[in-house]
C-alpha distance (Angstrom), angle and dihedral (degrees) to the residues before:
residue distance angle dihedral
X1 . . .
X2 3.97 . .
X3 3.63 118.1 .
X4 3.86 127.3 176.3
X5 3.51 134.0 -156.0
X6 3.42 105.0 -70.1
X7 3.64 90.8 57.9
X8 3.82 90.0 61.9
X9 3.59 99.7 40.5
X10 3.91 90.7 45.6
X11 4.20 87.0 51.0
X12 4.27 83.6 47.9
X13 3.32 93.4 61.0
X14 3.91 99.7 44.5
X15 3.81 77.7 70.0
X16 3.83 92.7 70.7
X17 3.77 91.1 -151.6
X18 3.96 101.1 -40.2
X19 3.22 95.1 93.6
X20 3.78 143.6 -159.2
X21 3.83 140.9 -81.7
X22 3.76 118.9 -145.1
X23 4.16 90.2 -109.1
X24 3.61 85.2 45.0
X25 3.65 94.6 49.0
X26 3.81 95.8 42.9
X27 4.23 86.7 59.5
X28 3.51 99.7 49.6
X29 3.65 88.9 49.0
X30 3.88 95.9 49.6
X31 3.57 92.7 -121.9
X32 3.76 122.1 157.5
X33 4.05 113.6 -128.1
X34 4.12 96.1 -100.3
X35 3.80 90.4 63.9
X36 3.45 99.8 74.9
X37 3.71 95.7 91.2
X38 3.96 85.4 66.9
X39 3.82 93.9 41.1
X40 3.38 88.1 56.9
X41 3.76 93.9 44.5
X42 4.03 82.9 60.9
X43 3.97 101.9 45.5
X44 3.93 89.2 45.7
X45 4.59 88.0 52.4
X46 4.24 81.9 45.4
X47 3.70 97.2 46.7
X48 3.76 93.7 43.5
X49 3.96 91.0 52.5
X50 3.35 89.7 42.3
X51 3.61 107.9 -116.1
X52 3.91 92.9 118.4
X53 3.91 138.6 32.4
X54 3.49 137.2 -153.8
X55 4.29 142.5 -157.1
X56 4.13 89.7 -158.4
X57 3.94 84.3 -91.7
X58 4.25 114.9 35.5
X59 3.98 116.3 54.6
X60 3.66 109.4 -156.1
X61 4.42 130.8 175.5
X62 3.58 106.6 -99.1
X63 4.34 115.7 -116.7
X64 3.79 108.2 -106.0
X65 3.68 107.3 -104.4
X66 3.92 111.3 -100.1
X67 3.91 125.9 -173.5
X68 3.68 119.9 -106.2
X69 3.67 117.5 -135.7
X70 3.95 105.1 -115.7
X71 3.93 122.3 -91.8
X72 3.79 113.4 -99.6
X73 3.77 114.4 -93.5
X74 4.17 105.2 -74.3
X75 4.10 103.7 -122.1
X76 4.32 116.3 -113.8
X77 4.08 82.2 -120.5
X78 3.62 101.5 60.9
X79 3.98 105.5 41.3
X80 3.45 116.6 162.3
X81 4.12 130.0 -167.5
X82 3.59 105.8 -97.0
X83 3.67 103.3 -128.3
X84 4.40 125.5 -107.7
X85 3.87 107.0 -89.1
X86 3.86 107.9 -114.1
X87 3.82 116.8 -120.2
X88 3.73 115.4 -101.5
X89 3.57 98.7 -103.2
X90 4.05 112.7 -129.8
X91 4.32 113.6 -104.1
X92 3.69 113.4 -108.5
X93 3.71 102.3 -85.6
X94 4.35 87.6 -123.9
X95 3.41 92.5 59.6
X96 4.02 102.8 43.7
X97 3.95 82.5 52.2
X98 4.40 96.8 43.6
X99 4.45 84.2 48.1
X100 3.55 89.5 48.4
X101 3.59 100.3 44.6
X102 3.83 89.1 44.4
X103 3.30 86.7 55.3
X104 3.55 99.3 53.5
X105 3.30 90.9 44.8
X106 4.40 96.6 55.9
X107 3.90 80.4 49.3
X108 3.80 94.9 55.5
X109 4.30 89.7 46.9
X110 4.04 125.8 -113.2
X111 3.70 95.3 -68.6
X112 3.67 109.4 120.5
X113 3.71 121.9 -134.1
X114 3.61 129.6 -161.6
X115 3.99 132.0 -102.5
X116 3.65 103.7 -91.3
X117 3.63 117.5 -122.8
X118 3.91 115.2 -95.7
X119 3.80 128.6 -119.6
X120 3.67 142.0 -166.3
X121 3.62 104.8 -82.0
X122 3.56 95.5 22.7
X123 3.79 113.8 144.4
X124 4.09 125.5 -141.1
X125 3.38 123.6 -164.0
X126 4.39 106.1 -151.5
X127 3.60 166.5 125.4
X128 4.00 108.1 -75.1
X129 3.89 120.5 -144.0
X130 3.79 120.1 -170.5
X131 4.00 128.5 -171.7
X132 3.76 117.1 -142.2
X133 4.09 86.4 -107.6
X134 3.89 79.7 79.1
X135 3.88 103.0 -110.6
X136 3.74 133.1 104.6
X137 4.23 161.7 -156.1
X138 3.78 124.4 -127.7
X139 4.05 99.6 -151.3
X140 4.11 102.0 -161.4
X141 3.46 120.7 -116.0
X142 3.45 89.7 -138.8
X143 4.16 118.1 53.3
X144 3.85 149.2 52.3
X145 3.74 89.8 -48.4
X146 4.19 80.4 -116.0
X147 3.74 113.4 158.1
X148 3.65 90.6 -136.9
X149 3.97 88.0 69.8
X150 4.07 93.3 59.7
X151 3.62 113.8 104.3
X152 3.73 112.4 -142.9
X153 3.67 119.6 -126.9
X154 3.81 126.2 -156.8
X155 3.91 124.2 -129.9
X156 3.87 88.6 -107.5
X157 3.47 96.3 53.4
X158 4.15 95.5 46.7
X159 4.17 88.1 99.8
X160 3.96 97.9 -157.4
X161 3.96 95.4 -57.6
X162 3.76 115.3 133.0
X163 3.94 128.4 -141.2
X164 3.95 111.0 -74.1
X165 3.60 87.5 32.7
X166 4.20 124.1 139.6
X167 3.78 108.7 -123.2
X168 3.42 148.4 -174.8
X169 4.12 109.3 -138.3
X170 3.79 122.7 -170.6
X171 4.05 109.1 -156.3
X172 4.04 103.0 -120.3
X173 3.92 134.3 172.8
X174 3.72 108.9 -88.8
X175 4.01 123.6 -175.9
X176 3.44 118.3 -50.2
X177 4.04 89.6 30.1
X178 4.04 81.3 -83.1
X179 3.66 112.3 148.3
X180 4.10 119.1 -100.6
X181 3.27 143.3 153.0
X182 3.76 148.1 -143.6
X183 3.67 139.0 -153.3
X184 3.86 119.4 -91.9
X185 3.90 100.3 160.8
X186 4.15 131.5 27.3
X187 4.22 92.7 -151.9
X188 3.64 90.7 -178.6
X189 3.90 137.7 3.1
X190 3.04 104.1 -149.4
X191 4.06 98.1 170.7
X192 4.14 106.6 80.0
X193 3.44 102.7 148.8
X194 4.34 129.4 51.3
X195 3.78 137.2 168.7
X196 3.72 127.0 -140.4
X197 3.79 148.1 140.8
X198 3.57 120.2 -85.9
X199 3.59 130.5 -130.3
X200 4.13 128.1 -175.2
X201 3.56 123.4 -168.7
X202 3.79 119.5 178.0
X203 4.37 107.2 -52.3
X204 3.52 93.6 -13.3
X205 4.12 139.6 70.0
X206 3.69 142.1 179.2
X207 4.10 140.7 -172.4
X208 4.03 108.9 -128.4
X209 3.88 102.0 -141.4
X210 3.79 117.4 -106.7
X211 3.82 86.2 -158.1
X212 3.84 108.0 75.8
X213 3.55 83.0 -147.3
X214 3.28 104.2 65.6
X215 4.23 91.2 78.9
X216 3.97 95.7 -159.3
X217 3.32 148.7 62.1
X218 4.12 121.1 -101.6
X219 3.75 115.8 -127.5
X220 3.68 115.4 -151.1
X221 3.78 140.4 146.1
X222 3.53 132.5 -71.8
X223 4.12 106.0 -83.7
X224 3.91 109.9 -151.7
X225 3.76 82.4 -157.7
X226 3.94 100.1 53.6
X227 3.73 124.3 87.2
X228 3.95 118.9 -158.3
X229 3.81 112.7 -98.2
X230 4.38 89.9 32.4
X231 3.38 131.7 126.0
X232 4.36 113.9 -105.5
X233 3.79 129.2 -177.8
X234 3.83 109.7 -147.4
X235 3.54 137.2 -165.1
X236 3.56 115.6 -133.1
X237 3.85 130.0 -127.2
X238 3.43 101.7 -149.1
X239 4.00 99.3 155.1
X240 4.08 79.6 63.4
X241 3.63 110.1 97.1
X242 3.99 119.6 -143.2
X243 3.62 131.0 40.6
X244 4.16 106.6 0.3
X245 3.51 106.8 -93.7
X246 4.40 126.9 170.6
X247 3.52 139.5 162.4
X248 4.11 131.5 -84.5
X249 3.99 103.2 -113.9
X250 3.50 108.5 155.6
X251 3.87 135.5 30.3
X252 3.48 109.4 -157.1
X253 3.90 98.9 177.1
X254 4.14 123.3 -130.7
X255 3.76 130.6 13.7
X256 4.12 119.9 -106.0
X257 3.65 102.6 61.9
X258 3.52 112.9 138.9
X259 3.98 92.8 -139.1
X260 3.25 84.7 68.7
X261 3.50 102.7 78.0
X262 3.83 94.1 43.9
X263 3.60 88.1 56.4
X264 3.57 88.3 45.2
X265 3.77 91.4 53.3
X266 3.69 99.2 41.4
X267 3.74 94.0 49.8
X268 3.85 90.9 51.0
X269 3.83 88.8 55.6
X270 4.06 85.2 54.9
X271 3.73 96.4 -110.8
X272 4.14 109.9 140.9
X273 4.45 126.0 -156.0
X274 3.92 90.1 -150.2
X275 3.33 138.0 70.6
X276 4.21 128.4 -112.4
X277 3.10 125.9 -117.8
X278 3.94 99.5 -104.2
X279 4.02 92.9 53.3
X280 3.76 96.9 44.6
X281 4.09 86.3 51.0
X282 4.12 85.9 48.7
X283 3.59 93.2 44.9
X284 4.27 90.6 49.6
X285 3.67 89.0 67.5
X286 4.11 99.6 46.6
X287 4.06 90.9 121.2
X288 3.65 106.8 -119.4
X289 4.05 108.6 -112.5
């Protein structure tokens, strides 16, 4: 069944507010469970125009915007530091491409047309997935969300970037003279944060990857905290080049806790449980009421 975006927006709003989980969406919409690559195509193009929001879990309609009467004049005695603008923060690079392409695509009409045919030195812009064995897929950006339009990507040819990464692919002869590709851009990277169990021998230590996806080992500091055989959260260094390397910040004690694999899961998907840098500076000067 194809839907479009009215179809999700129109099921957002039947919500009134409560919102809508990406299961829960799927069922009201009648949509079998391999059509959530599309659905999610759609909520991403909503969000990023700002017709929809999300926690990392619930979808809801976003509130028309209304104008807010201004604040009453602020008296000479009681002045307070107006406080540092935050940077605009940069739009996930998936959903600046899924707007634009779904804008193209209302400019061109309804009609669909088909996947063209790729070349050598063709370039795709998408999500990469590896498998522990170290290779990959590049699943365009831009598309039915059809496996048969992912461009597979040997372990050579992954460049550094990490599954749930945005790439850049160029289309390349592989063996057999089957068509390939390999990774000549990371656009975003998405995945910051990873949990694993460390290990220390002698100098050195390392965080073995929870996520079978991740296909190395994490090198990080000794942690005065962290016992062999425990469960760590790291941050990653991913504007380090060489082998992938981060930083012990969490100790979160033995193995077998089912958090851990929702953690696991969310962190995967690129979502984060702290704060950066620029909103916990913002949210330093909120004056205290």
């Amino acid at each position: 069944m194809n839907i479009g975006t009215e179809e999700v927006l129109a099921a957002l709003r039947t919500a009134r507010g409560k919102g809508l989980s990406l299961k829960s969406l799927q069922k009201q919409l009648n949509l079998v469970s391999g059509a959530s690559q599309p659905l999610r195509k759609i909520l991403a193009a909503l969000i990023a125009e700002g017709q929809a929001i999300t926690d990392g879990h619930i979808y809801r309609a976003a509130k028309p915007t209304q104008k807010s009467a201004p604040p009453p004049a602020e008296s000479a005695s009681r002045k307070t530091k107006p406080p540092p603008k935050e940077p605009m923060r940069k739009q996930p690079a998936a959903l600046v491409e899924g707007a634009r392409a779904r804008r193209e695509q209302q400019k061109s009409g309804p009609a669909e047309t088909p996947a063209p045919q790729r070349k050598i030195g063709g370039l795709v812009t998408g999500v990469l997935h590896l498998k522990a064995e170290g290779y990959g897929f590049v699943s365009p950006l831009i598309g039915d969300g059809n496996r048969e339009n992912d461009l597979f990507v040997p372990p050579q040819h992954v460049k550094g970037a990490l599954d749930g990464d945005v790439v850049l692919a160029r289309a390349i002869r592989g063996r057999d003279n089957r068509l390939a590709g390999e990774v000549v851009e990371i656009v975003e990277r998405r995945r910051q944060l990873a949990l694993g169990i460390y290990q220390a021998r002698g100098e050195g230590a390392w965080v073995v990857p929870h996520d079978r996806n991740l296909v190395e080992n994490i090198h990080v500091a000794r942690h005065t905290g962290a016992h062999d055989g425990e469960m760590v959260k790291v941050r990653l260094h991913r504007d380090q080049p060489g082998a992938l390397s981060g930083e012990v910040i969490a100790v979160l004690g033995n193995r077998g806790n089912p958090k851990f694999e929702i953690l696991a899961s969310a962190y995967a998907e690129g979502f984060s449980d702290e704060f950066d840098p620029a909103t916990r500076g913002a949210a330093e000067h909120i004056p205290e009421q």
